[in-house]
Structures are given as structure tokens and as C-alpha cells.
PDB file of the backbone (N, CA, C, O) and the ligand in Angstrom, with CONECT records:
HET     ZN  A 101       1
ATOM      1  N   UNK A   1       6.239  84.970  68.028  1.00  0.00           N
ATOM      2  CA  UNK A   1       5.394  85.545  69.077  1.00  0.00           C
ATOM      3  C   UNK A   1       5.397  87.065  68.925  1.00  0.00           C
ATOM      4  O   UNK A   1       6.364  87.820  68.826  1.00  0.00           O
ATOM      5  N   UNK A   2       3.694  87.421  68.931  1.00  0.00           N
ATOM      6  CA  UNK A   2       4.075  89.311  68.928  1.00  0.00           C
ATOM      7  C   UNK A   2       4.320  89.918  70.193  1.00  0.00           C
ATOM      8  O   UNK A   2       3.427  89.781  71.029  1.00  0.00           O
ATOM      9  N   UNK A   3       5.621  90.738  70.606  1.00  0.00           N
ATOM     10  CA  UNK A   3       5.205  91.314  71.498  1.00  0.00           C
ATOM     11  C   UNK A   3       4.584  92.423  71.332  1.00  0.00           C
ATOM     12  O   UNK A   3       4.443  92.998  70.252  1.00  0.00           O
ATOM     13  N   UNK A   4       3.934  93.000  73.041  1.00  0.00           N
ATOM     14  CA  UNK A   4       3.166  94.263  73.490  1.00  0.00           C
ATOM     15  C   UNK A   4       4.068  95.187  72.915  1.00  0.00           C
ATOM     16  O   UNK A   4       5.218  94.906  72.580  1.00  0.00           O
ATOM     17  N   UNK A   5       3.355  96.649  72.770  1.00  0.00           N
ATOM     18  CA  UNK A   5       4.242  97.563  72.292  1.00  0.00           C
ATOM     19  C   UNK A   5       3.831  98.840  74.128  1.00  0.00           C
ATOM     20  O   UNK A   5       3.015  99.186  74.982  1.00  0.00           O
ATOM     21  N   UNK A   6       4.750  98.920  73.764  1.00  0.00           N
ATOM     22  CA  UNK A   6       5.227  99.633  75.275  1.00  0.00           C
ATOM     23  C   UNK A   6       5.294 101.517  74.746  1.00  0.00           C
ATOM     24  O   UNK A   6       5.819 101.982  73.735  1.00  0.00           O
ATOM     25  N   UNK A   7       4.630 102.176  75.749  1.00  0.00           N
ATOM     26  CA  UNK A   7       4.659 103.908  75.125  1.00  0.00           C
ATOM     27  C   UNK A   7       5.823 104.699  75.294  1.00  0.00           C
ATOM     28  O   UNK A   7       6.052 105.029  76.458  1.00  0.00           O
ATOM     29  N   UNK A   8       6.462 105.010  74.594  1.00  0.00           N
ATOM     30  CA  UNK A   8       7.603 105.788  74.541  1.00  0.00           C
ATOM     31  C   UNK A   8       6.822 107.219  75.396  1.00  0.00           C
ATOM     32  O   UNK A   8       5.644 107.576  75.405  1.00  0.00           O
ATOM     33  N   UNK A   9       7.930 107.750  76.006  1.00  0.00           N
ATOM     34  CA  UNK A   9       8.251 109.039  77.017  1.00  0.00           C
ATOM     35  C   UNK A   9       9.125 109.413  76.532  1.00  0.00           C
ATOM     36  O   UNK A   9      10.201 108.816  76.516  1.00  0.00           O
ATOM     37  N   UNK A  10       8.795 111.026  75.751  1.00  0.00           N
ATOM     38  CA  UNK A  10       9.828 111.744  75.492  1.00  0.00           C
ATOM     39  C   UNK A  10       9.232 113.189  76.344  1.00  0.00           C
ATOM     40  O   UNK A  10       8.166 113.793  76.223  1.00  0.00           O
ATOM     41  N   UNK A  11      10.235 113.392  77.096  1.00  0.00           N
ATOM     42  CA  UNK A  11      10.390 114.730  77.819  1.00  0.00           C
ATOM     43  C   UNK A  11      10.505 115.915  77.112  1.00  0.00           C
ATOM     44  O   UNK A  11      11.406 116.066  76.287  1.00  0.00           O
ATOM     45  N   UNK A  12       9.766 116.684  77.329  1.00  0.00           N
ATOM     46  CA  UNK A  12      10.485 118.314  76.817  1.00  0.00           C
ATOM     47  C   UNK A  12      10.240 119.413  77.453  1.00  0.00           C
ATOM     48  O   UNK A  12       9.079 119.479  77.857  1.00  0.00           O
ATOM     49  N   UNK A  13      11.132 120.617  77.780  1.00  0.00           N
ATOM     50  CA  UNK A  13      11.158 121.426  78.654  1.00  0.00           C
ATOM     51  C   UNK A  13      10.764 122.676  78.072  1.00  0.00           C
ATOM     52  O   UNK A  13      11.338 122.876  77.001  1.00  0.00           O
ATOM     53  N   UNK A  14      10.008 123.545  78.409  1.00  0.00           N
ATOM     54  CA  UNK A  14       9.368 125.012  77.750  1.00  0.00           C
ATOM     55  C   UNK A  14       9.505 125.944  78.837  1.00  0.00           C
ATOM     56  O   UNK A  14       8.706 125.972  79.773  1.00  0.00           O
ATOM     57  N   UNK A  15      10.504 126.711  78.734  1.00  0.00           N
ATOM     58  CA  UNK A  15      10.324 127.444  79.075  1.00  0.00           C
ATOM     59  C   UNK A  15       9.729 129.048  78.978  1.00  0.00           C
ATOM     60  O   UNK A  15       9.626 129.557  77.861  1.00  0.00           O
ATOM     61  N   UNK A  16       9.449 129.605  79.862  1.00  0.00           N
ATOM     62  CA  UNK A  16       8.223 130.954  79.291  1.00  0.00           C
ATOM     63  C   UNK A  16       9.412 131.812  79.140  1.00  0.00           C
ATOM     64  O   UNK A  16      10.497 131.803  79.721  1.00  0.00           O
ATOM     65  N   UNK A  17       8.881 132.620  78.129  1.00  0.00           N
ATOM     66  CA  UNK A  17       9.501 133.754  77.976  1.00  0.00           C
ATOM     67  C   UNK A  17       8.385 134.671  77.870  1.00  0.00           C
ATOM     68  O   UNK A  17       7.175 134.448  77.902  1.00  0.00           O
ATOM     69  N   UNK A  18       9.320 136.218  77.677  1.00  0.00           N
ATOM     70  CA  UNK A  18       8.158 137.671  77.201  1.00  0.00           C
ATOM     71  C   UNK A  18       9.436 138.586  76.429  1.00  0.00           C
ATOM     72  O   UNK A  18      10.665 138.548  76.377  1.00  0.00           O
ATOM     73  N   UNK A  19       8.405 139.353  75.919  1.00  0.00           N
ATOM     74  CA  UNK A  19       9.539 139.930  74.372  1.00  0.00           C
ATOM     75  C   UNK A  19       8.926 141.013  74.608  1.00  0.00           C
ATOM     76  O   UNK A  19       7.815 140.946  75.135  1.00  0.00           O
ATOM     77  N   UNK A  20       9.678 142.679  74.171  1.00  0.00           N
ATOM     78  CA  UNK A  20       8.926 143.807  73.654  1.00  0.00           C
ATOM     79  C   UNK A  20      10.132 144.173  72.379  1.00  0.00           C
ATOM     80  O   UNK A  20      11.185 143.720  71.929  1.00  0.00           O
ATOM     81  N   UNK A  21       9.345 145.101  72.208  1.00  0.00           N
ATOM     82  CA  UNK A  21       9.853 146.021  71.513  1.00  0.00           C
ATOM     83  C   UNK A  21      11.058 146.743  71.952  1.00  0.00           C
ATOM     84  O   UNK A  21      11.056 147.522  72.904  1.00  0.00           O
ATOM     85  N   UNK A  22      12.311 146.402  71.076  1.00  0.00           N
ATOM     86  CA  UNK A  22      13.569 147.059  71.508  1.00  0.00           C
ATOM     87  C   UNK A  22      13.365 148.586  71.269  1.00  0.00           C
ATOM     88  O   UNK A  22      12.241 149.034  71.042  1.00  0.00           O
ATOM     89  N   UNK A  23      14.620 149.480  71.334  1.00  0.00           N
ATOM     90  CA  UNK A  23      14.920 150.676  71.073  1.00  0.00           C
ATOM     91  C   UNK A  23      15.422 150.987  69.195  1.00  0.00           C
ATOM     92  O   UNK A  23      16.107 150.105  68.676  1.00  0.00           O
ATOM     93  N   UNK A  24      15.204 151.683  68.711  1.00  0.00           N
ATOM     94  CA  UNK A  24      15.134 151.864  66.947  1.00  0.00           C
ATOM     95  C   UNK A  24      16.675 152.342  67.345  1.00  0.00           C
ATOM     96  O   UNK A  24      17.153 153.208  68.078  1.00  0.00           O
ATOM     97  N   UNK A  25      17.240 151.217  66.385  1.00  0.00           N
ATOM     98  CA  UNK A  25      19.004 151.431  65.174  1.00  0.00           C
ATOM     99  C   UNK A  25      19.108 152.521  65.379  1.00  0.00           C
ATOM    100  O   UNK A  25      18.337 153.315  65.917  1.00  0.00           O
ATOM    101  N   UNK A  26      20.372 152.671  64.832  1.00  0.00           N
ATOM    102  CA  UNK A  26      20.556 154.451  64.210  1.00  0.00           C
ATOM    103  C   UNK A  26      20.106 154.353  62.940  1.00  0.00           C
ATOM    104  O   UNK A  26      20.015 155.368  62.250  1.00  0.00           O
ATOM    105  N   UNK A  27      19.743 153.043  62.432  1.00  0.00           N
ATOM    106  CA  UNK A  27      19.561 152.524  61.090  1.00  0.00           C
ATOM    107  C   UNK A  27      18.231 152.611  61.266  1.00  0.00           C
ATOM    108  O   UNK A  27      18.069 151.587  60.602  1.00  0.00           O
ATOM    109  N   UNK A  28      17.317 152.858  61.510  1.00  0.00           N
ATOM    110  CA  UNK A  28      16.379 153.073  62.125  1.00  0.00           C
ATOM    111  C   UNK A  28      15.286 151.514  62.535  1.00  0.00           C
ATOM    112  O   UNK A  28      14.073 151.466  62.737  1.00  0.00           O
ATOM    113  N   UNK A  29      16.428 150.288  62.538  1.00  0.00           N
ATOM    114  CA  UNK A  29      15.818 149.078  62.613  1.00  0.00           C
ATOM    115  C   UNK A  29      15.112 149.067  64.010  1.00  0.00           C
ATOM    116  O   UNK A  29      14.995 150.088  64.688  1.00  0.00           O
ATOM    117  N   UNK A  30      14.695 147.955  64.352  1.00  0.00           N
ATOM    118  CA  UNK A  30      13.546 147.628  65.270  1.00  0.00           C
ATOM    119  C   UNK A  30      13.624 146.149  65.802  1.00  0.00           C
ATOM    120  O   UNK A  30      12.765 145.408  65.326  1.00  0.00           O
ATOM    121  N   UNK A  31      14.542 145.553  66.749  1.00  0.00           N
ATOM    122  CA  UNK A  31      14.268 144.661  66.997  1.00  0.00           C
ATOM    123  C   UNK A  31      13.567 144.095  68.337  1.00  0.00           C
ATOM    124  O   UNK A  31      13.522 144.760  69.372  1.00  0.00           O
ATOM    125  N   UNK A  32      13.008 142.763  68.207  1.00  0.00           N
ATOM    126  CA  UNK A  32      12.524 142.563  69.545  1.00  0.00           C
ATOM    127  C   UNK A  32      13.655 141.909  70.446  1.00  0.00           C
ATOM    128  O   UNK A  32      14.550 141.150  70.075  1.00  0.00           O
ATOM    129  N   UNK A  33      13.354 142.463  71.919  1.00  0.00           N
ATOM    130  CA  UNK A  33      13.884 141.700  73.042  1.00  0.00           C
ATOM    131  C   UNK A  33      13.246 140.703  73.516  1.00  0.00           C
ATOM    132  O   UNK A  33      12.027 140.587  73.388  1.00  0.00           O
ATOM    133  N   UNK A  34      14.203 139.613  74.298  1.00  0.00           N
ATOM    134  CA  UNK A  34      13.395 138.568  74.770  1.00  0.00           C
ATOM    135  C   UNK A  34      14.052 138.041  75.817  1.00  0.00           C
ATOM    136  O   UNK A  34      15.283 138.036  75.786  1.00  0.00           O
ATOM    137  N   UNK A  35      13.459 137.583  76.762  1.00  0.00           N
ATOM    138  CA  UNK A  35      14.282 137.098  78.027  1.00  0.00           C
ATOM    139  C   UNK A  35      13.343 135.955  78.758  1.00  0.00           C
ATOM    140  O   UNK A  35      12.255 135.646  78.274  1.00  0.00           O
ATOM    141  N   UNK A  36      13.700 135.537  79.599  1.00  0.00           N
ATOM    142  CA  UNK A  36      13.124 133.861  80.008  1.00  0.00           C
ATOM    143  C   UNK A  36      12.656 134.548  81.529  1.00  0.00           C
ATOM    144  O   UNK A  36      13.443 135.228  82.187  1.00  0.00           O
ATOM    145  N   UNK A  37      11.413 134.288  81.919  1.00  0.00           N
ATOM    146  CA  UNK A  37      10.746 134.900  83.059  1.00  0.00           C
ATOM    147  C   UNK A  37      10.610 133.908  84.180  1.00  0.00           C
ATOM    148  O   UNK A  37       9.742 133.881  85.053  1.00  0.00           O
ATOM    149  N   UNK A  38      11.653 133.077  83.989  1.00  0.00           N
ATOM    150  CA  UNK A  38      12.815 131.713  85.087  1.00  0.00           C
ATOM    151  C   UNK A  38      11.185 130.830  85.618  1.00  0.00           C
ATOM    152  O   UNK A  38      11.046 130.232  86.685  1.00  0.00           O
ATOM    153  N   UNK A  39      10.187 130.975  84.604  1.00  0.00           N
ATOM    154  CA  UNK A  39       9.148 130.362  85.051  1.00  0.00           C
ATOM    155  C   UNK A  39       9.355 128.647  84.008  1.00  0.00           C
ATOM    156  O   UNK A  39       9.947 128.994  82.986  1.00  0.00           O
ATOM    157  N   UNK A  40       9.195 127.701  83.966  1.00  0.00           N
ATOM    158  CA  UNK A  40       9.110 126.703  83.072  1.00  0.00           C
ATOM    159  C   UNK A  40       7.956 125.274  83.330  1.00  0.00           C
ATOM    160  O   UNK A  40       7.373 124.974  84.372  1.00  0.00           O
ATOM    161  N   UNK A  41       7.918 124.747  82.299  1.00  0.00           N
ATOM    162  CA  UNK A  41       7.063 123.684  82.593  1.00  0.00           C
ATOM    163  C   UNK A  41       7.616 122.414  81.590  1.00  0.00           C
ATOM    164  O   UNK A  41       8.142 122.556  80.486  1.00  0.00           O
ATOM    165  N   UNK A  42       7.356 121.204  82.265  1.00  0.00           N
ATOM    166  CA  UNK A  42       8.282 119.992  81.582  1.00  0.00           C
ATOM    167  C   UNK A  42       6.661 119.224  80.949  1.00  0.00           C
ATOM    168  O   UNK A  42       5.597 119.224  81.569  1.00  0.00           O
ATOM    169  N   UNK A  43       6.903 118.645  79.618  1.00  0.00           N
ATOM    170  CA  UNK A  43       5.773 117.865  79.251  1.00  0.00           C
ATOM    171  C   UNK A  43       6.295 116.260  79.297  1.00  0.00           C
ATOM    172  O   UNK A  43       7.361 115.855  79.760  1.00  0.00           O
ATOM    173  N   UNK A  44       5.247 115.493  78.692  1.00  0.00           N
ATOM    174  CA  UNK A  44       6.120 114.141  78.370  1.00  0.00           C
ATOM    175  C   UNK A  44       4.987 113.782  77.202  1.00  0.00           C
ATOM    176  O   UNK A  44       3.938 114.425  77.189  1.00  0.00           O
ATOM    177  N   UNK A  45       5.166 113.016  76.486  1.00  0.00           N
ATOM    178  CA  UNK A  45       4.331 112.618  74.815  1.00  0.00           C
ATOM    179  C   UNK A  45       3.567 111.677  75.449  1.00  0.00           C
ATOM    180  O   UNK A  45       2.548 111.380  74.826  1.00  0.00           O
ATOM    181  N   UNK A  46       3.810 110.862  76.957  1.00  0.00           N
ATOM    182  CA  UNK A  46       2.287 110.088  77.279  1.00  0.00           C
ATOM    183  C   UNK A  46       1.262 110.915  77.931  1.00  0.00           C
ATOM    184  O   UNK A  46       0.182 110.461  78.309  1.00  0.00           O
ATOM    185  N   UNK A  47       1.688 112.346  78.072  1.00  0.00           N
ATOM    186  CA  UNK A  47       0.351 112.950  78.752  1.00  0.00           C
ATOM    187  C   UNK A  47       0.646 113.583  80.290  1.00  0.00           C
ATOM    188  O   UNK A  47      -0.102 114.208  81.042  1.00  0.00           O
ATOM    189  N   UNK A  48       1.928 113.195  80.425  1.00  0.00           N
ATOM    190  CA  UNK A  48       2.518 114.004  81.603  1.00  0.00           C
ATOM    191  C   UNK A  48       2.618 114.978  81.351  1.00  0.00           C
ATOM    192  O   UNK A  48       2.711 115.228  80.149  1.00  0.00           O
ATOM    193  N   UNK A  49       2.676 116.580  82.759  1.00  0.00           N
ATOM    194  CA  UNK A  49       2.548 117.338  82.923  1.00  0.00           C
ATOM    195  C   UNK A  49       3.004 118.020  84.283  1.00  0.00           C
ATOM    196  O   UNK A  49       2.322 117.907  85.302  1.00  0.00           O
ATOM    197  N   UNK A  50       4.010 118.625  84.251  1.00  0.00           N
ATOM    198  CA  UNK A  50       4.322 119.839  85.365  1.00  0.00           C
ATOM    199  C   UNK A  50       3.195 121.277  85.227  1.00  0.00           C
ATOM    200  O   UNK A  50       2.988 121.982  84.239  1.00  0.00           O
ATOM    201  N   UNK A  51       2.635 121.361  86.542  1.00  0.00           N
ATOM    202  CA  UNK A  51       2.399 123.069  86.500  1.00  0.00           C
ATOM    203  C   UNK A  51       3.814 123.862  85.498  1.00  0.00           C
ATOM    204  O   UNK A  51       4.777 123.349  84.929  1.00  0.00           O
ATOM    205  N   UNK A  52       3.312 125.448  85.653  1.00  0.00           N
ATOM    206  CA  UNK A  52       4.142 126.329  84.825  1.00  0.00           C
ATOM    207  C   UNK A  52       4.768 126.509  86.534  1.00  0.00           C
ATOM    208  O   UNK A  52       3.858 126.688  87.343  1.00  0.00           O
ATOM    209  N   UNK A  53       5.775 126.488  86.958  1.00  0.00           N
ATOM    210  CA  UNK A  53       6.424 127.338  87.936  1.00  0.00           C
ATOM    211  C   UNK A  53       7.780 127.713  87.897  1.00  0.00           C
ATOM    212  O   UNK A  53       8.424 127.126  87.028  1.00  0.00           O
ATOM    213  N   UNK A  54       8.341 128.443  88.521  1.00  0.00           N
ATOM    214  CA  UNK A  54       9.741 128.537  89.106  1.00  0.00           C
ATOM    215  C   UNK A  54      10.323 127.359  88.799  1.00  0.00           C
ATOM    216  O   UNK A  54      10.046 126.270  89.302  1.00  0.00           O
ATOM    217  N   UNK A  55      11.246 127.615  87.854  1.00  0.00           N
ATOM    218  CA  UNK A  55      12.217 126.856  87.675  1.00  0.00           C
ATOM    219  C   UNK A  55      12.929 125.496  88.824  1.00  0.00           C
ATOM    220  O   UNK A  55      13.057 124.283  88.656  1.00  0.00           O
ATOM    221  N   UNK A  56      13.287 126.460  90.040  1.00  0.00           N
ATOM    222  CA  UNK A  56      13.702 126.124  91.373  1.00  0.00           C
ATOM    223  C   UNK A  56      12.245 124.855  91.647  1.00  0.00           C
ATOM    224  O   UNK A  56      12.281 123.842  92.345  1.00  0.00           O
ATOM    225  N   UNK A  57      11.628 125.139  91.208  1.00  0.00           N
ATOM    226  CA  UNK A  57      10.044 124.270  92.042  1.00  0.00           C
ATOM    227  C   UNK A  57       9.508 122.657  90.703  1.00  0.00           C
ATOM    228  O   UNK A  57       8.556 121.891  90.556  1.00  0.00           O
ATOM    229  N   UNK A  58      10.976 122.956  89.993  1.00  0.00           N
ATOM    230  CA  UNK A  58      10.279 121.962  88.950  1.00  0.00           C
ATOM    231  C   UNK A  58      11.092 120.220  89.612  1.00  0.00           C
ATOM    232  O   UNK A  58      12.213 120.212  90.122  1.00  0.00           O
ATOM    233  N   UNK A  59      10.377 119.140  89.469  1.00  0.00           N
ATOM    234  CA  UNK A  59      11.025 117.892  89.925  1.00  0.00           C
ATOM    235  C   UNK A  59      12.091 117.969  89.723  1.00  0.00           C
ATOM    236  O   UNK A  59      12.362 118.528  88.660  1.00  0.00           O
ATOM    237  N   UNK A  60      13.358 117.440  90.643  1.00  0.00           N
ATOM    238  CA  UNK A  60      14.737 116.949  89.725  1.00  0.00           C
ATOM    239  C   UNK A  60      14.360 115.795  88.323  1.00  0.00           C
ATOM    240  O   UNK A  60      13.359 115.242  87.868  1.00  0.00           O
ATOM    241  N   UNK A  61      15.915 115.864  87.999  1.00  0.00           N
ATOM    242  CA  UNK A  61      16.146 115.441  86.719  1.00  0.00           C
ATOM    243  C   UNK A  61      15.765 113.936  86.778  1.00  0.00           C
ATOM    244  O   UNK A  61      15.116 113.235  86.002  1.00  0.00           O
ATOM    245  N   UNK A  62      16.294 113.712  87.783  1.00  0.00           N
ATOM    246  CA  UNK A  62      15.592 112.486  88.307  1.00  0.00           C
ATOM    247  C   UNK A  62      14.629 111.656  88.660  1.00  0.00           C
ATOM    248  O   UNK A  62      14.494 110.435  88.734  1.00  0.00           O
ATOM    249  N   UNK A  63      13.848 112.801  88.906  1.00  0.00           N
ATOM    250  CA  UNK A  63      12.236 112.348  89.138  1.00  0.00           C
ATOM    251  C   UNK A  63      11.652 112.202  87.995  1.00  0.00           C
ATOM    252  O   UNK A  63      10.890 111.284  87.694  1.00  0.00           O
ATOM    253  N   UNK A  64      12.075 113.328  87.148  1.00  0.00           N
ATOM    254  CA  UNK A  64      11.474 113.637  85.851  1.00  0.00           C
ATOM    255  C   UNK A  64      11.882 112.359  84.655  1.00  0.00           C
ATOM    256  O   UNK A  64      11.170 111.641  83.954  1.00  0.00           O
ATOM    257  N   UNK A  65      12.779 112.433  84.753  1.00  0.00           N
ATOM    258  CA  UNK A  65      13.054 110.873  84.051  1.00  0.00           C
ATOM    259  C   UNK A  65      11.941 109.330  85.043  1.00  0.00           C
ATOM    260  O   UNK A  65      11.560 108.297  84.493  1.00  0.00           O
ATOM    261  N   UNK A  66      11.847 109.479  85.623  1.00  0.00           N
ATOM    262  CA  UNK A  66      11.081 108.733  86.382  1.00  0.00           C
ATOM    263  C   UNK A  66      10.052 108.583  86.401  1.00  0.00           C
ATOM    264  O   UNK A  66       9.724 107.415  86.609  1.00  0.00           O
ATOM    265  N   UNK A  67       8.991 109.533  86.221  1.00  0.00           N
ATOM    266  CA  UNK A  67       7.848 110.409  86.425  1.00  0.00           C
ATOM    267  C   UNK A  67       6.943 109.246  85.560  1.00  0.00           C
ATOM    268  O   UNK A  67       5.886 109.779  85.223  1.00  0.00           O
ATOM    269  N   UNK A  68       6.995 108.233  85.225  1.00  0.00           N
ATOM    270  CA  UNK A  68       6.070 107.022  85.242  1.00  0.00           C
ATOM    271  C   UNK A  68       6.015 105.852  85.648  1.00  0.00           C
ATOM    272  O   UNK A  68       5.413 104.855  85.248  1.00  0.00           O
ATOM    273  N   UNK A  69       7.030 106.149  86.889  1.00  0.00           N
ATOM    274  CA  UNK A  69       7.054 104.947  88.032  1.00  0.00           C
ATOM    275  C   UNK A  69       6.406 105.077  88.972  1.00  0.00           C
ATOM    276  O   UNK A  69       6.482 106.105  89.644  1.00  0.00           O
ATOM    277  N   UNK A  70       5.594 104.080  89.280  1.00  0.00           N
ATOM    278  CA  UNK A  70       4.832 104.559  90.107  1.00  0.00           C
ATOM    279  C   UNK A  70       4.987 104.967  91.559  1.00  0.00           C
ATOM    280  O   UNK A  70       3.946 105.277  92.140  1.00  0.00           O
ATOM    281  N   UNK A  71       5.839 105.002  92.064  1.00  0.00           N
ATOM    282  CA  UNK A  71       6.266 105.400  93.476  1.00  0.00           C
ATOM    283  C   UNK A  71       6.749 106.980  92.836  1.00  0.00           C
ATOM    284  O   UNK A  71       7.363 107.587  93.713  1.00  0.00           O
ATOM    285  N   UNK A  72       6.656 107.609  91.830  1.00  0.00           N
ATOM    286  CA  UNK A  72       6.149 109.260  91.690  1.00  0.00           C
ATOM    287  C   UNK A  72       4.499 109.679  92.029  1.00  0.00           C
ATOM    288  O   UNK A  72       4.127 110.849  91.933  1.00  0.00           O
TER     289      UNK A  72
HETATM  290 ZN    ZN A 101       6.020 110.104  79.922  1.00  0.00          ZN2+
END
């Protein structure tokens, strides 16, 4: 008997960042800075989607693992 094939959910979390231009070495190198602007957004590979927000404003871990049941 064949079974149905069922869609895998894989989660992944992005968070935003922004970068400039550091301050020049004594060597006279140049690197960039970068820091996380505590904004993020969670995807999933069936097509799920969080807004970009505040970290603080994203589903728990829980939901998010969840997030194709339908009582989300
Ligand atoms: Zn999913």
C-alpha cells in the first residue's frame, strides 16, 4: 500500500541586522560592524510566516512549533 506523503515544516529564524563602517586600524584596516536591531522574523518551508517585529512580539516556541495546527 502507498502511503500519502505528508509536508515537512522546517522552521528558521532571521534575524535583522545593520552594519557600518568601523573606525581604520592603526594598520590602516577597515572593518565592518554589525549588531542585531532585536527586530526578527520566523519562516517555515510550507509557506509560513511571522511579520518582521520585536523579538518580545514573536509567538512562543511553542506556538511556533505548532503553527500548523489548526487551533493557531
Ligand atoms: Zn510549517
Amino acid at each position: 500500500m502507498i502511503q500519502t506523503w505528508t509536508l515537512n515544516h522546517q522552521l528558521t529564524w532571521l534575524p535583522q541586522t545593520e552594519s557600518r563602517p568601523g573606525e581604520l586600524t592603526d594598520e590602516g584596516d577597515q572593518w565592518m560592524e554589525r549588531r542585531p536591531t532585536g527586530n526578527a522574523r520566523v519562516v517555515c518551508t510550507c509557506g509560513y510566516s511571522t511579520d518582521l517585529v520585536d523579538r518580545s512580539a514573536l509567538p512562543s516556541n511553542d506556538d511556533l512549533r505548532e503553527h500548523h495546527n489548526p487551533r493557531i
